[in-house]
C-alpha positions, 0 to 999 in steps of 0.5 A: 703171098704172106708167110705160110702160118702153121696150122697148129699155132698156139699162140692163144694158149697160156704159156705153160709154167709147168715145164722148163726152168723154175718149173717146181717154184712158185704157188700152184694149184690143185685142180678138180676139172669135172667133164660136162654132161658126165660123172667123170673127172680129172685131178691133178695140179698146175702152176697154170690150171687155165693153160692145163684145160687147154692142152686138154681140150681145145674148147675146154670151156664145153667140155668141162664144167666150170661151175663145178671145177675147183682150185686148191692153192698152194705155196709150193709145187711141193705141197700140190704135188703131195695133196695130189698124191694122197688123194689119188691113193684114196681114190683107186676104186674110182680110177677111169680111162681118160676120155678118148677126146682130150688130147692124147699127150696131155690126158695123163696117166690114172688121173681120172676118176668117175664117181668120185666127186661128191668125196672130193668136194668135202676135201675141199671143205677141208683144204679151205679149213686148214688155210688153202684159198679155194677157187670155186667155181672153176669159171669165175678164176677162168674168166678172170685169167682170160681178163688178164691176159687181154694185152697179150691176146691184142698183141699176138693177134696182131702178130698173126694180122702181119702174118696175113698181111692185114687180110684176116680173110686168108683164114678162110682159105682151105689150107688154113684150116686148122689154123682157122680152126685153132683160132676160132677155139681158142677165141670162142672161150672169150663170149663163153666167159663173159669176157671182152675180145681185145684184138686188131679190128680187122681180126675182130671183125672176121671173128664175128662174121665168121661167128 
């Protein structure tokens, strides 16, 4: 029998910069992340905006839209973290409870805001202006991370394929469900997005059957 997998494998997430050593160095980025289908938002800043939808949502890709998110970037955790906070403080009569279908532990706490979309995008004329690159829309600078990450997506599949023991049919198995479920998620961002699925072709191929 091959090694029992664990069934909230992550191993298809971005690695989370915003935690552990170095963790307030380095660029980051405000973030608006509008939720589809609903005026409601989330605001905050990451060093690693893509992996932060994740932890939110496993299909993050749905849930949010894309073609209205947007980045500011910084040079400094610092200076997110400080654009952050002045925009909370003017946005309070905005404040909503966070959705009750994002992860508990990541939803954050006063984060987000319904109603308040249409003010934070004439602060994004403003941050552009003052010398912040602006990446808009959300999906274009998503996609282009999903692109980047394509030889480490090939590699950890192939991680879970010696798990499997070359048998991507095992995914199938009712005892792996939530890791079939997790894998199926987090792959299903690639099409979403335009962008091209580098993995083992044996795992590639249960993809699309199981697709």
């Amino acid at each position: 029998m091959p090694a029992r997998a664990d069934p909230e494998l992550a191993f298809l997430r971005s690695a989370d910069p915003d935690t552990g050593p170095g963790a307030s160095e380095g660029e980051c980025y405000l973030y608006v992340f509008p939720s589809a289908g609903e005026d409601l938002l989330k605001l905050g800043f990451s060093r690693n905006p893509l992996g932060r939808m994740q932890a939110l949502h496993p299909r993050y890709y749905e849930f949010f839209d894309l073609e209205r998110g947007w980045l500011a970037q910084t040079d400094s955790v610092r200076e997110a973290r400080r654009l952050e906070r002045d925009l909370h403080r003017s946005l309070g009569e905005y404040n909503a409870p966070a959705p009750l279908t994002v992860r508990k532990a990541a939803a954050g706490h006063g984060e987000w805001y319904r109603g308040a979309y249409a003010g934070l995008w004439n602060q994004a004329d403003r941050l552009r202006a003052v010398g912040h690159a602006l990446h808009w829309p959300l999906r274009d600078w998503a996609a282009a991370e999903l692109a980047r990450q394509g030889e480490r997506l090939y590699d950890r599949g192939a991680a879970l394929l010696a798990q499997l023991q070359g048998e991507p049919g095992l995914l199938d198995d009712p005892a792996l469900s939530g890791l079939r479920r997790n894998l199926l998620d987090s792959l299903d961002a690639y099409p979403a997005l335009s962008v091209e699925l580098h993995l083992p072709e044996p795992l590639l191929h249960w993809y699309y059957a199981a697709r």
